[in-house]
C-alpha positions as CSV (number, residue, x, y, z in Angstrom):
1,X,-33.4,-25.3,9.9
2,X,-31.8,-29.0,10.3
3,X,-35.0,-30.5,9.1
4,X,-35.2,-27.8,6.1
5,X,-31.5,-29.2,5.4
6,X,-32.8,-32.9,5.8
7,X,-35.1,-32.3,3.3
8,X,-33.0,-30.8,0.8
9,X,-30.3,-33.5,0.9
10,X,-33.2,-36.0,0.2
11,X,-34.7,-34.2,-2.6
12,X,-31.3,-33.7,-4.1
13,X,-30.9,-38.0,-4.8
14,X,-34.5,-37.7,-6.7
15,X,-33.2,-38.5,-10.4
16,X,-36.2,-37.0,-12.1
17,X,-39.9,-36.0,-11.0
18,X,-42.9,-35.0,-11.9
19,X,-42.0,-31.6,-9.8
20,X,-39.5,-30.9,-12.9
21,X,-42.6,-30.3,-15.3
22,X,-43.8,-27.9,-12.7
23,X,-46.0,-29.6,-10.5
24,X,-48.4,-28.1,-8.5
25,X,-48.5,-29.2,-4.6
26,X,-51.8,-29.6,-2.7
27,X,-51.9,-28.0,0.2
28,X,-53.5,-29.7,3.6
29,X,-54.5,-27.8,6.7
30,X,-53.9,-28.2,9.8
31,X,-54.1,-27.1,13.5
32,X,-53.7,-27.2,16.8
33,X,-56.9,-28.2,18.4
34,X,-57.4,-31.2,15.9
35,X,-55.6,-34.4,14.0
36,X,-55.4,-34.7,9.8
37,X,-55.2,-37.9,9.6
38,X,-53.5,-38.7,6.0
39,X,-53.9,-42.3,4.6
40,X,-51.0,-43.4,2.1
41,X,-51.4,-46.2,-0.2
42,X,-48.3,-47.7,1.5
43,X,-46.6,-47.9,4.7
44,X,-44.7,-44.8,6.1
45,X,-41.0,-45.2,6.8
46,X,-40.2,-41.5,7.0
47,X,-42.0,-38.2,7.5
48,X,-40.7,-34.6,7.4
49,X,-41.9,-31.5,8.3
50,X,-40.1,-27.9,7.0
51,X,-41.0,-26.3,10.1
52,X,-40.8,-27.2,13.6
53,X,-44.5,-25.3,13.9
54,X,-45.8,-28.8,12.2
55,X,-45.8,-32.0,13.6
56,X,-46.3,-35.5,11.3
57,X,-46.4,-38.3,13.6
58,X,-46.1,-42.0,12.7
59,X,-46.0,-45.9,14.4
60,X,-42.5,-46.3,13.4
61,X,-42.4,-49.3,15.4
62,X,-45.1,-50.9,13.1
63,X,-45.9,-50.5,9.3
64,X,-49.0,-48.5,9.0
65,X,-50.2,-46.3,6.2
66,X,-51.6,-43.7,8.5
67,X,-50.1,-40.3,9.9
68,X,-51.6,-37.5,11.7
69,X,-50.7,-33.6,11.2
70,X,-51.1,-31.2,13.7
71,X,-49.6,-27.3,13.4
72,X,-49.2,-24.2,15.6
73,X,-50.2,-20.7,13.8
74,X,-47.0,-19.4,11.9
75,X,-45.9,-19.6,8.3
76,X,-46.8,-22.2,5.1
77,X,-44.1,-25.1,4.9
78,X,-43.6,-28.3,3.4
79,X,-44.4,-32.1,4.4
80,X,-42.2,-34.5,2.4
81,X,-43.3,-38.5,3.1
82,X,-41.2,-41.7,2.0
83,X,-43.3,-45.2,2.0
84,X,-41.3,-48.4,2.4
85,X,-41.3,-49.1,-1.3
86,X,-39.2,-45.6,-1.7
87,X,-42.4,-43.5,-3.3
88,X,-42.3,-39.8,-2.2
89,X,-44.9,-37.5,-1.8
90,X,-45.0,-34.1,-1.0
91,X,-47.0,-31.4,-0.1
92,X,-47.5,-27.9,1.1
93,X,-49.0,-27.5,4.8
94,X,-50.6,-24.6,6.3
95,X,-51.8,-23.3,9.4
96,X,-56.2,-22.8,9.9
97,X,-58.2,-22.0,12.8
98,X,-60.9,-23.8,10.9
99,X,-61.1,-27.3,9.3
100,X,-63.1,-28.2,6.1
101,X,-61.5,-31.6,5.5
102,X,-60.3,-34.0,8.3
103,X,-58.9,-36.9,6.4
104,X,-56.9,-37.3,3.1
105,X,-56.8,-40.3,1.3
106,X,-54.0,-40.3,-0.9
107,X,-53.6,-42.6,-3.7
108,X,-50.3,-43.9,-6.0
109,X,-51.3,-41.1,-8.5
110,X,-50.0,-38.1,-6.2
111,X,-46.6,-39.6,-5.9
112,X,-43.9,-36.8,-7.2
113,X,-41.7,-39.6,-8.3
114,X,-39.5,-42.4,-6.3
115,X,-36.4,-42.8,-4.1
116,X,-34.1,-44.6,-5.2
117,X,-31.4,-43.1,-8.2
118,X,-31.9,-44.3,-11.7
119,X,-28.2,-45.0,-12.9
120,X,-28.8,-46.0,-16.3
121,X,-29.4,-42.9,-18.3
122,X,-30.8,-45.1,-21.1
123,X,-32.7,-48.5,-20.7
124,X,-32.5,-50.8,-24.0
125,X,-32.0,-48.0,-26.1
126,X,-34.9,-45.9,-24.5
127,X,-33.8,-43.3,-22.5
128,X,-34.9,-42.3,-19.2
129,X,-37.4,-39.1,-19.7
130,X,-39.1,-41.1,-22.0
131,X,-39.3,-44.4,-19.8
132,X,-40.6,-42.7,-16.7
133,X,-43.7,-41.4,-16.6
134,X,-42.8,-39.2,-12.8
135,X,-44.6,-41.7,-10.6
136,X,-42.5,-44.8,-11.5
137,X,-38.6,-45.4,-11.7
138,X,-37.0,-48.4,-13.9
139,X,-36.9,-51.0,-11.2
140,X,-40.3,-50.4,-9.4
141,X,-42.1,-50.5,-12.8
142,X,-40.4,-53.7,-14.0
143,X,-40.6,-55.0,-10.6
144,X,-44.0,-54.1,-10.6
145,X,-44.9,-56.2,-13.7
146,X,-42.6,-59.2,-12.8
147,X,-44.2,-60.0,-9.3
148,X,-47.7,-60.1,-11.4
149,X,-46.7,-62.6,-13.9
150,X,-46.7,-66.0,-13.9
151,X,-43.2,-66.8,-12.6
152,X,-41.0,-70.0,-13.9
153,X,-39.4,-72.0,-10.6
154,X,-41.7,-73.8,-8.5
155,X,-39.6,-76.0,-7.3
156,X,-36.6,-73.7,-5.3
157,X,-38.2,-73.7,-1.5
158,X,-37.7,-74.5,2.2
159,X,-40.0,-74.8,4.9
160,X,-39.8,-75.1,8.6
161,X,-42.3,-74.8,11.3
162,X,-44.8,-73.3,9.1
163,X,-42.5,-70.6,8.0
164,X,-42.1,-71.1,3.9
165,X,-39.6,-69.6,2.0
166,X,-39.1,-69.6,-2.0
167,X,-37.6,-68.3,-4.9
168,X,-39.9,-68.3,-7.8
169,X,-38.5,-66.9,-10.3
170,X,-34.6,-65.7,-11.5
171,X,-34.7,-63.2,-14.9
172,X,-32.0,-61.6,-16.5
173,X,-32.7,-58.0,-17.4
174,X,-30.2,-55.2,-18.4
175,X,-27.3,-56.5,-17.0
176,X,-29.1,-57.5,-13.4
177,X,-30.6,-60.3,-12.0
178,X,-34.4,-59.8,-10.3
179,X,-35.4,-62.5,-7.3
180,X,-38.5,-63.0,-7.1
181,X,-39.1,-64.3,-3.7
182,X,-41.7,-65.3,-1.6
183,X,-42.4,-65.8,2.1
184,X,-45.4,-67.6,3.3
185,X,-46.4,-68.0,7.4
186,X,-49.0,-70.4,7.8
187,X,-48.5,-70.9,11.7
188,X,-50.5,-69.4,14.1
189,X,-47.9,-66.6,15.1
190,X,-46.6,-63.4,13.3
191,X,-43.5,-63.4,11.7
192,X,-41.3,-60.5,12.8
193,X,-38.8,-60.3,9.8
194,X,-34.6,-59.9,11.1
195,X,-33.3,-60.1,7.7
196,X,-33.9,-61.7,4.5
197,X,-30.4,-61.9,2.9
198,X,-28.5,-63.3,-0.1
199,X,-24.7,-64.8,0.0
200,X,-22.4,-66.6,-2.1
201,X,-21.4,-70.3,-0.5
202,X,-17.9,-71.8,-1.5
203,X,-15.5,-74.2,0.1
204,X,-12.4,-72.7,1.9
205,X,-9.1,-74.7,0.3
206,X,-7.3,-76.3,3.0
207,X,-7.6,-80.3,4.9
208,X,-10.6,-79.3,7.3
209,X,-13.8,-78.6,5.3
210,X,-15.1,-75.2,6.1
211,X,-17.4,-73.0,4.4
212,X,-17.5,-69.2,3.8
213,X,-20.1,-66.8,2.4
214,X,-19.6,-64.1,0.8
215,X,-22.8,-61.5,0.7
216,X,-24.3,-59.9,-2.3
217,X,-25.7,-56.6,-1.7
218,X,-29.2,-56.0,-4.0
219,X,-28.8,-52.5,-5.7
220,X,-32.6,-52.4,-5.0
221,X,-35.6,-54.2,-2.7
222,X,-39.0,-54.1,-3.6
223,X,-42.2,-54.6,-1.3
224,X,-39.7,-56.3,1.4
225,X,-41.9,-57.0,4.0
226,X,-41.1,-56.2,8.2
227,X,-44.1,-58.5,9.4
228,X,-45.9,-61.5,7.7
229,X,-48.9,-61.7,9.6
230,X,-49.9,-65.2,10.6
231,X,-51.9,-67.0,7.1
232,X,-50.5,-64.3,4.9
233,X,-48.3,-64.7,1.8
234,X,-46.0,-61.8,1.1
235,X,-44.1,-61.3,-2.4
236,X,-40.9,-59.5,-2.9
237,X,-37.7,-58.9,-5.3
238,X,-34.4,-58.7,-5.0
239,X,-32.0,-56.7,-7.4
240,X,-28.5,-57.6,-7.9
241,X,-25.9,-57.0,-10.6
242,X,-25.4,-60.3,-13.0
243,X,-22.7,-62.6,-12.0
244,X,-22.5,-66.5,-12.1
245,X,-21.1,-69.3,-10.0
246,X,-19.4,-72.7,-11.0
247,X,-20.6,-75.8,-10.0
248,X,-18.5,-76.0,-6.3
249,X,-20.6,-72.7,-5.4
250,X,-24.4,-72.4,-3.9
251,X,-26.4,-69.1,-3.4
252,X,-27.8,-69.4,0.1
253,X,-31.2,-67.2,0.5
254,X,-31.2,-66.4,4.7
255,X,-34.6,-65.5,6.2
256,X,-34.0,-65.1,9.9
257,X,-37.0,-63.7,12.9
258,X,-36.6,-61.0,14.8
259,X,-36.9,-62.5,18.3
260,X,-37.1,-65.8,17.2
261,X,-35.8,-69.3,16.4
262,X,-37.8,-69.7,13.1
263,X,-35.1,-69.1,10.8
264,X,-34.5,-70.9,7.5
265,X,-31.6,-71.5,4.3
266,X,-32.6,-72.2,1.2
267,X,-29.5,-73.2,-1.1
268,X,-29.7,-72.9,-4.9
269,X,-27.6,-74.3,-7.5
270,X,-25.6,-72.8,-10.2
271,X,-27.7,-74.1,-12.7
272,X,-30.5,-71.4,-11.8
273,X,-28.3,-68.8,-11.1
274,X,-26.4,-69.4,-14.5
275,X,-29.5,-70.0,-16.6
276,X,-31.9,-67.0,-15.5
277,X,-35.6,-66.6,-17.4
């Protein structure tokens, strides 16, 4: 009953799906003798099962785009799955004493919409219905364009023992600004990722010079990594409501390791935060 709850508390932030043009759910078998293994086109953060006669299992200590399903005989239910980008996908499970398929390979296309709330109920005089198309909200789908483009800052970086971190682009859209931010390991070790966070540096008033941050909180994070393997170049955005500093005031971009000492600021000037693409 609690995860039946969970489930309907989570559905209840969706902001508009595909499931409200009547969708139809596949349904995937399962049993207790053998593992469905289900392959997602992203990483799993969260998996839920509407009955405690199915099990969904997960490496939630490691991104992986695998998950296994196992059932016990009883009645149909429901397995609702979140990836780390906030794509949901859902589907009706059932109990078999015999398995025709073994492994699903899922794709983007079976998504039943995203996470994450739309607020604006109209985008540059379009409205919402007829911006989303059910598989894509406002911010994944522009995100999704800007991290493809050719970005306009090459300049904003800082690197430290092979750890690289840089902000390559700053655009103004609808009233928000999108970071375009990316991380790049060329040592030989894994980088385990803390926090990647963005603050606000000004000058307390007084006779000793001090410093205080004040953090900004991005109303949305797309493709923020946990791990950048060693060699590997990962991409990302940051979301965050317009605003503007004067010329006393730096935004500081934080990247600190998990575990480790590998941890770097990179400080950028009003003049990019004021003049966004």
């Amino acid at each position: 009953m609690k995860k039946i709850l969970m489930i309907i508390c989570l559905l209840s932030f969706i902001p508009y799906t595909r499931a409200q043009h009547n969708l139809h759910l596949d349904t995937i078998y399962a049993n207790d003798k053998k593992n469905v293994a289900l392959f997602f086109p992203e990483p799993i953060r969260q998996g839920i099962t509407g009955s405690e006669n199915y099990i969904f299992t997960f490496n939630r200590e490691k991104e992986q785009h695998l998950g296994l399903l196992q059932a016990k005989p009883g009645d149909e239910s429901n397995l609702l799955v979140i990836s780390n980008s906030g794509s949901i996908f859902s589907y009706i499970i059932k109990y078999s004493k015999q398995l025709t398929t073994l492994n699903h390979f899922i794709t983007k296309a079976n998504r039943i919409g995203t996470e994450f709330s739309l607020s604006k109920s109209t985008t540059k005089g379009i409205t919402k219905e007829e911006y989303y198309d059910g598989t894509l909200g406002y911010y994944e789908h522009f995100c999704f364009n800007l991290i493809n483009r050719k970005q306009g800052i090459k300049k904003l970086k800082k690197q430290d023992h092979g750890v690289t971190l840089s902000i390559e682009n700053i655009v103004f859209d609808n009233e928000e600004l999108y970071f375009v931010i990316q991380i790049e390991n060329n040592s030989s070790l894994d980088y385990d990722l803390n926090f990647l966070n963005l603050s606000i540096q000004t000058r307390k008033k007084g006779k000793k010079k001090s410093m205080q941050n004040l953090y900004k909180e991005p109303v949305f994070k797309y493709n923020l990594p946990l791990k950048i393997k060693n060699k590997q170049t990962k991409k990302l955005i940051y979301v965050l409501p317009k605003f503007s500093i004067n010329n006393q005031r730096l935004v500081t971009l934080e990247l600190n390791e998990k575990n480790g000492e590998r941890n770097l600021k990179l400080k950028v000037s009003s003049k990019y935060i004021n003049n966004p693409n």
